[in-house]
C-alpha positions in Angstrom: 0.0 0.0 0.0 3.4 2.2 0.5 6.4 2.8 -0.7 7.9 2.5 -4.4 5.4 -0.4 -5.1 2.3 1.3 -3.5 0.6 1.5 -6.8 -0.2 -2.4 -6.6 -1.7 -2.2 -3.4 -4.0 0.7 -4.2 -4.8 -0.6 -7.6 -5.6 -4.3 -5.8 -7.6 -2.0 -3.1 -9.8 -0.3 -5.7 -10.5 -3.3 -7.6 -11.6 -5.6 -4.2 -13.4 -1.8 -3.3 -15.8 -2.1 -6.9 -16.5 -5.7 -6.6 -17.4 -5.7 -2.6 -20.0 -2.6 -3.5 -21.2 -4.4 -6.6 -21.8 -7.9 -4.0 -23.2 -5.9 -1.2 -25.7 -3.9 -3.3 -27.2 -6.9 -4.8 -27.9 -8.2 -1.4 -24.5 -9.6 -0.3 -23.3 -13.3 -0.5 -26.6 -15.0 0.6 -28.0 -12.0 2.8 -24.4 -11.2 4.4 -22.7 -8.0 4.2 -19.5 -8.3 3.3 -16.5 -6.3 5.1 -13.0 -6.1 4.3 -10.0 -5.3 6.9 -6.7 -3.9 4.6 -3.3 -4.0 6.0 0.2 -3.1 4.5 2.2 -5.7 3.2 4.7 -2.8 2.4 5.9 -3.9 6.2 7.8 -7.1 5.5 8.7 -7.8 8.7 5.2 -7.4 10.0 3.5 -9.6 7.1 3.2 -13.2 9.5 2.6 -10.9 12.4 -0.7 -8.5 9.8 -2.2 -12.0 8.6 -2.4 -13.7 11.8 -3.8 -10.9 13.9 -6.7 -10.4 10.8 -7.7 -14.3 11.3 -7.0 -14.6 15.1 -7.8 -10.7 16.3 -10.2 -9.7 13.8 -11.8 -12.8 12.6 -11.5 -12.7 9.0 -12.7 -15.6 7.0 -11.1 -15.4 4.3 -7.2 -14.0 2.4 -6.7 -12.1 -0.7 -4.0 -10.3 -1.8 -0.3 -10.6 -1.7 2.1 -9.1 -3.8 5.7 -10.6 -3.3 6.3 -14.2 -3.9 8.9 -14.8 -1.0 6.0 -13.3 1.3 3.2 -15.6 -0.3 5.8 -18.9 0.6 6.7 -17.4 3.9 3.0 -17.2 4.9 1.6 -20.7 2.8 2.9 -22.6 5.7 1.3 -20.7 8.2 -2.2 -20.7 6.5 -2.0 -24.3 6.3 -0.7 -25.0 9.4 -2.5 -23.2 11.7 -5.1 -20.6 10.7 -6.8 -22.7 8.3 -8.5 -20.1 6.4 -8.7 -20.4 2.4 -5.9 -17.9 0.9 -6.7 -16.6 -2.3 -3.1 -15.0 -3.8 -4.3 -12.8 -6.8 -0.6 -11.6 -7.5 2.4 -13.6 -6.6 3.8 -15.4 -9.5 6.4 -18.0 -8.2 5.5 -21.9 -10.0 6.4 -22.9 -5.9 3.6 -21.9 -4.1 0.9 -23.8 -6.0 3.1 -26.1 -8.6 5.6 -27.7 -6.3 2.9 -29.5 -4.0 -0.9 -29.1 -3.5 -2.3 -26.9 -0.7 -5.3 -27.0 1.0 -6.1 -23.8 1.6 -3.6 -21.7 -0.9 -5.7 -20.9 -4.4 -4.4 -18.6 -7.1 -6.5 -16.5 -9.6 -3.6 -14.7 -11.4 -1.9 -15.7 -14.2 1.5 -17.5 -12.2 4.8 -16.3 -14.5 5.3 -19.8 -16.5 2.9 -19.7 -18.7 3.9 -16.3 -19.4 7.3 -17.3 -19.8 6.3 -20.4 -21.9 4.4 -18.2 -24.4 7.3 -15.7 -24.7 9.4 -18.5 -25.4 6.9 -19.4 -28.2 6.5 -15.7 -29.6 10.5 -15.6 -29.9 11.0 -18.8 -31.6 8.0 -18.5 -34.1 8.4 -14.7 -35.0 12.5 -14.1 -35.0 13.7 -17.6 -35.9 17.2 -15.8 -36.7 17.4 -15.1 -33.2 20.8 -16.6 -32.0 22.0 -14.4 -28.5 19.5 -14.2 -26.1 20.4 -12.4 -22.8 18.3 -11.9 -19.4 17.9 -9.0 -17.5 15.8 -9.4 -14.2 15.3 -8.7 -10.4 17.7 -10.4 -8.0 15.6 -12.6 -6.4 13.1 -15.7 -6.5 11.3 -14.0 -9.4 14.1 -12.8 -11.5 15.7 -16.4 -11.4 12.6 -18.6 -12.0 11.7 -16.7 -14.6 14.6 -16.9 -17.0 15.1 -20.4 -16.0 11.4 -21.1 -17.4 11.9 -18.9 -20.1 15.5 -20.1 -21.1 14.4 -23.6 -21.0 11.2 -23.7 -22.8 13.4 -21.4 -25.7 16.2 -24.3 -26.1 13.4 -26.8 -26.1 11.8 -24.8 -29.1 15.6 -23.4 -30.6 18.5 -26.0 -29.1 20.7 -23.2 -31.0 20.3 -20.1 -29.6 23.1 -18.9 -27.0 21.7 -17.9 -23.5 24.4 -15.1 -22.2 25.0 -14.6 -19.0 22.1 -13.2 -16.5 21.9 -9.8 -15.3 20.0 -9.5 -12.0 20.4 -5.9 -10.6 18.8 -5.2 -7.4 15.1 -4.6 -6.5 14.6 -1.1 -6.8 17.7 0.3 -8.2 17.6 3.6 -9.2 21.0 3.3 -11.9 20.4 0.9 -14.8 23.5 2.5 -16.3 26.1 -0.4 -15.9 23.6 -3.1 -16.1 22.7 -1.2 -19.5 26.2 -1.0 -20.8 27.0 -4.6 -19.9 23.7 -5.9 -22.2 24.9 -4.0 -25.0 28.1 -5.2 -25.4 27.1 -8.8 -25.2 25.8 -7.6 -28.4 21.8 -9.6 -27.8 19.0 -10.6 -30.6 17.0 -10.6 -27.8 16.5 -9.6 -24.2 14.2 -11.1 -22.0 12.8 -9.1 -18.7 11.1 -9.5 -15.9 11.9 -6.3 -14.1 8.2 -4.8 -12.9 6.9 -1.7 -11.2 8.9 1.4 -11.2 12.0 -0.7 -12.1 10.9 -2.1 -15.7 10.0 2.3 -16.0 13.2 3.1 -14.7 15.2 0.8 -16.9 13.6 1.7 -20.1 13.5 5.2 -19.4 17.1 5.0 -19.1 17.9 2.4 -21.9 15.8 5.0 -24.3 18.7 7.6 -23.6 21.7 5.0 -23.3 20.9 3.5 -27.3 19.7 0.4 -25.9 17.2 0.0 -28.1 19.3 0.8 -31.2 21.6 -2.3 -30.8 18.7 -4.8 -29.9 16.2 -6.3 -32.3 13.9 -6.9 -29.7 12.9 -6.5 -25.5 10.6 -8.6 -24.1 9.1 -8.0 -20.5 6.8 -10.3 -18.6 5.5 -7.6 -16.5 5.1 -4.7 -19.1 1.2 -5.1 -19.0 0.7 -2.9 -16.1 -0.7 0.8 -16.5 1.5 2.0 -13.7 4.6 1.2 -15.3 2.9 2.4 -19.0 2.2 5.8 -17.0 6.0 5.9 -15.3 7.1 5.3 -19.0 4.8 8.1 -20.4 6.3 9.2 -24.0 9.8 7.0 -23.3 8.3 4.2 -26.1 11.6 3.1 -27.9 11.2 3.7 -31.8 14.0 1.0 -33.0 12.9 -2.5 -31.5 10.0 -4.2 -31.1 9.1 -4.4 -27.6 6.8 -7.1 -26.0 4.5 -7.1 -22.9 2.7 -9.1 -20.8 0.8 -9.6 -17.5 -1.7 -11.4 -15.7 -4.6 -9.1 -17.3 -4.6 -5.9 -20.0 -7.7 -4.1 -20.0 -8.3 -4.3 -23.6 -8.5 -8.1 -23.4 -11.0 -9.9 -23.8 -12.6 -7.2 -26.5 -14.7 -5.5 -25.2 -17.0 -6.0 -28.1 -17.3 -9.7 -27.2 -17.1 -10.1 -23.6 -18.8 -7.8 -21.6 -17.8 -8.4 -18.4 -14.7 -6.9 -19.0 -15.9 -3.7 -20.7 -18.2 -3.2 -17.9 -15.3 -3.5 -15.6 -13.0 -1.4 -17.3 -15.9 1.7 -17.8 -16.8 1.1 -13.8 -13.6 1.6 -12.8 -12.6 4.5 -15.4 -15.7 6.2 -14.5 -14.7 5.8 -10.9 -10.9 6.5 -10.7 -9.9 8.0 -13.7 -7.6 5.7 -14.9 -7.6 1.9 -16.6 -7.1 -1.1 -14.3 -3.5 -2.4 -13.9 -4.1 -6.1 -13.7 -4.2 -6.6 -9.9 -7.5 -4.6 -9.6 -8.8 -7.4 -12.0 -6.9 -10.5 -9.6 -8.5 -8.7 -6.7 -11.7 -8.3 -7.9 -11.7 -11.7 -9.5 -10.6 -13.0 -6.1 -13.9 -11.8 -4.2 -16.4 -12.7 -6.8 -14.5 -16.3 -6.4 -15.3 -16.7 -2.7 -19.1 -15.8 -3.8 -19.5 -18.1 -6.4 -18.0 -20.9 -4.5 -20.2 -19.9 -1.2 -23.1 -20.1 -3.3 -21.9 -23.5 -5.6 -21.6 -25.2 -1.6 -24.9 -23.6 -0.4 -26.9 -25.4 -3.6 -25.2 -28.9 -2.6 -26.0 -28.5 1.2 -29.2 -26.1 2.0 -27.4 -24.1 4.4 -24.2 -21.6 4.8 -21.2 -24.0 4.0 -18.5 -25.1 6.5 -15.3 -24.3 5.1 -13.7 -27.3 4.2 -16.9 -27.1 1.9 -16.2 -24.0 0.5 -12.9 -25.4 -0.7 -14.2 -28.2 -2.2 -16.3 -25.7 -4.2 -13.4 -23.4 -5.0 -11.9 -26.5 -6.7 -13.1 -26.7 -10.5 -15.0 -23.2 -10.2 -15.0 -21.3 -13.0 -15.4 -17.5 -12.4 -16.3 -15.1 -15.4 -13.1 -12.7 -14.4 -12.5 -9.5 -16.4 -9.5 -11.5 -18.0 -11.8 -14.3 -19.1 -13.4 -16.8 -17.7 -11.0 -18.9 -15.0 -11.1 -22.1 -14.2 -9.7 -22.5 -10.6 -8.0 -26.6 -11.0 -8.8 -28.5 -8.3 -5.3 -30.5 -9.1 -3.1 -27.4 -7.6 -5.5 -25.0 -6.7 -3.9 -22.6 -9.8 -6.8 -19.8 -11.8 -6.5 -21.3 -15.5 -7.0 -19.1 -18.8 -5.8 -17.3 -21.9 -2.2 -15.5 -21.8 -1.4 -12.8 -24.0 1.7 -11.4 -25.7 1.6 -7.6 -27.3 3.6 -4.7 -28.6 4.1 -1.5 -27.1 2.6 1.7 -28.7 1.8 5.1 -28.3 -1.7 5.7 -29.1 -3.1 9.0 -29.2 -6.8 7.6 -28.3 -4.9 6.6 -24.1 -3.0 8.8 -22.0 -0.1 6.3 -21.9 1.4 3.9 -23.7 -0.3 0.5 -24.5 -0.2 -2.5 -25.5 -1.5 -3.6 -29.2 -1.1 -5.9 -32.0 -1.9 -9.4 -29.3 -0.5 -12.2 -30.0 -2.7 -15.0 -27.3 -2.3 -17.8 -26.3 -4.9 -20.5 -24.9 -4.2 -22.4 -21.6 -3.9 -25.7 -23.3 -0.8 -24.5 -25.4 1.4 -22.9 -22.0 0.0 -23.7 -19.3 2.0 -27.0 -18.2 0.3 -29.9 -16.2 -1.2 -29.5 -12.4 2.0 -29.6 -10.2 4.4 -29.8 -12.8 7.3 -26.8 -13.3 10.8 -26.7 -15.0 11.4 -24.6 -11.6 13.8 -26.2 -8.9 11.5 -27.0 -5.4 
């Protein structure tokens, strides 16, 4: 909610904020208000010490939320061992915390990064086959690494010849690119792969604008470009020589409006509310609380009366919600939100007040999303 990733906080707030007024004005989740209690994950150190005193202190039934991945493993163990509540993560992307063993009470609704990482594999062997040096530039931590390993091993599956150069992994939150800039250029890369997010995939292209970086590679692709926090941070900055690729757990353009409406009437409620387009986590979060109603009212059907919450689980497994990203299918195998991943090119467009995404490339579940508690990721 703070600090140099507040924006993913108060975009996750506003989206849970639209779809708990939407519930409670139609009568609430079988005649019950529902309330929401918000606390900062911004304090790290606090985290184990925030979600217990919201189950034990102010009886909270259910979890959403979460932005890091190290948090979401650090508090996994803790839901399952002793606050038994179900745990809905709607942003943390590591393959460990749903595809390394099945949880009970852990359920994801976000896109997690392999697929992601999969399908930019795909879009780099199918659309520059004379793509030899590949190169990696990414946050120094669980995120960074997983992410090139999926990426790096799904692209020699696909092209056994290109050359993966050595990873870069500068520091969460560094404000100088400059040397991490200089040293991609003179590995002299087809392609670089990304999966710096927030202010640092800004900061980094901001900078690699004015360095030439984009005039000695082909093309930059970024797992985490689809955000419109980072596409305002960026603001004119769009490099004019390479092609650049983004991606994300949700862009507000996708599913067309013109074809699926609950993400146009998404997108217009919360334009007309905030001002601004939905950065995906405002459609994780909001798909997050429409999950725990469909699945309360899925175990109320069976039974005849409000469900226990081992039943609620048991209807959070194979639920399919109608998300603003498309429908997704919750698999009761790992618990993991299941649907379409997209790939597309950034572009100024006079018609938006930041860059954006066009020209999608998508991808359907069945070709990148690998099996239920399978991952290329080291446990």
């Amino acid at each position: 909610m703070t600090g140099k990733f507040g924006t993913y906080g108060d975009m996750a707030k506003k989206g849970l904020e639209i779809a708990l007024e939407e519930i409670n004005a139609a009568g609430g989740i079988l005649g019950r208000e529902v309330q929401y209690v918000i606390r900062d994950e911004a304090e790290r150190e606090q985290v184990l010490t925030n979600i217990r005193d919201m189950v034990e202190r102010d009886k909270v039934e259910f979890l959403v939320g979460i932005d890091s991945s190290g948090d979401s493993l650090k508090i996994a163990p803790v839901i399952e061992d002793e606050l038994h509540v179900p745990f809905i993560v709607t942003h943390a992307a590591t393959p460990k915390l749903t595809e390394c063993k099945k949880r009970k009470y852990v359920f994801r609704v976000s896109m997690y990064e392999e697929p992601i990482d999969l399908a930019a594999a795909k879009l780099v062997a199918e659309r520059y086959p004379d793509a030899k040096r590949i190169a990696n530039i990414g946050p120094d931590y669980a995120y960074g690494y997983d992410s090139w390993k999926a990426f790096s091993t799904y692209l020699k599956k696909f092209k056994p010849d290109v050359e993966l150069l050595e990873p870069v992994y500068p520091k969460l939150g560094t404000p100088d690119f400059g040397s991490y800039i200089d040293q991609l250029i003179a590995m002299e890369p087809d392609v670089v792969f990304s999966s710096l997010w927030g202010g640092d995939a800004a900061t980094f292209i901001k900078q690699a604008v004015y360095k030439g970086f984009f005039k000695k590679v082909k093309v930059y692709l970024n797992a985490m470009l689809g955000a419109t926090d980072t596409l305002k941070a960026i603001g004119s900055d769009v490099p004019k020589e390479a092609e650049v690729w983004g991606s994300g757990r949700y862009w507000f353009e996708y599913p067309p409006h013109d074809v699926y409406t609950p993400n146009k009437l998404f997108v217009e409620k919360f334009k007309k509310r905030y001002g601004e387009y939905p950065a995906y986590v405002a459609a994780t979060s909001y798909t997050a609380l429409y999950a725990i109603k469909h699945a309360i009212e899925k175990a109320y059907l069976l039974k005849g009366a409000w469900p226990t919450t081992e039943e609620i689980i048991s209807a959070l497994e194979g639920l399919t919600v109608p998300a603003p990203m498309g429908p997704v299918y919750i698999r009761p195998e790992d618990h993991q939100g299941v649907y379409e991943v997209f790939w597309g090119k950034l572009t100024l467009d006079p018609a938006y007040p930041h860059p954006v995404l066009k020209d999608l490339v998508i991808f359907g579940p069945g070709e990148v999303f690998p099996p239920p508690l399978t991952t290329v990721v080291e446990c």
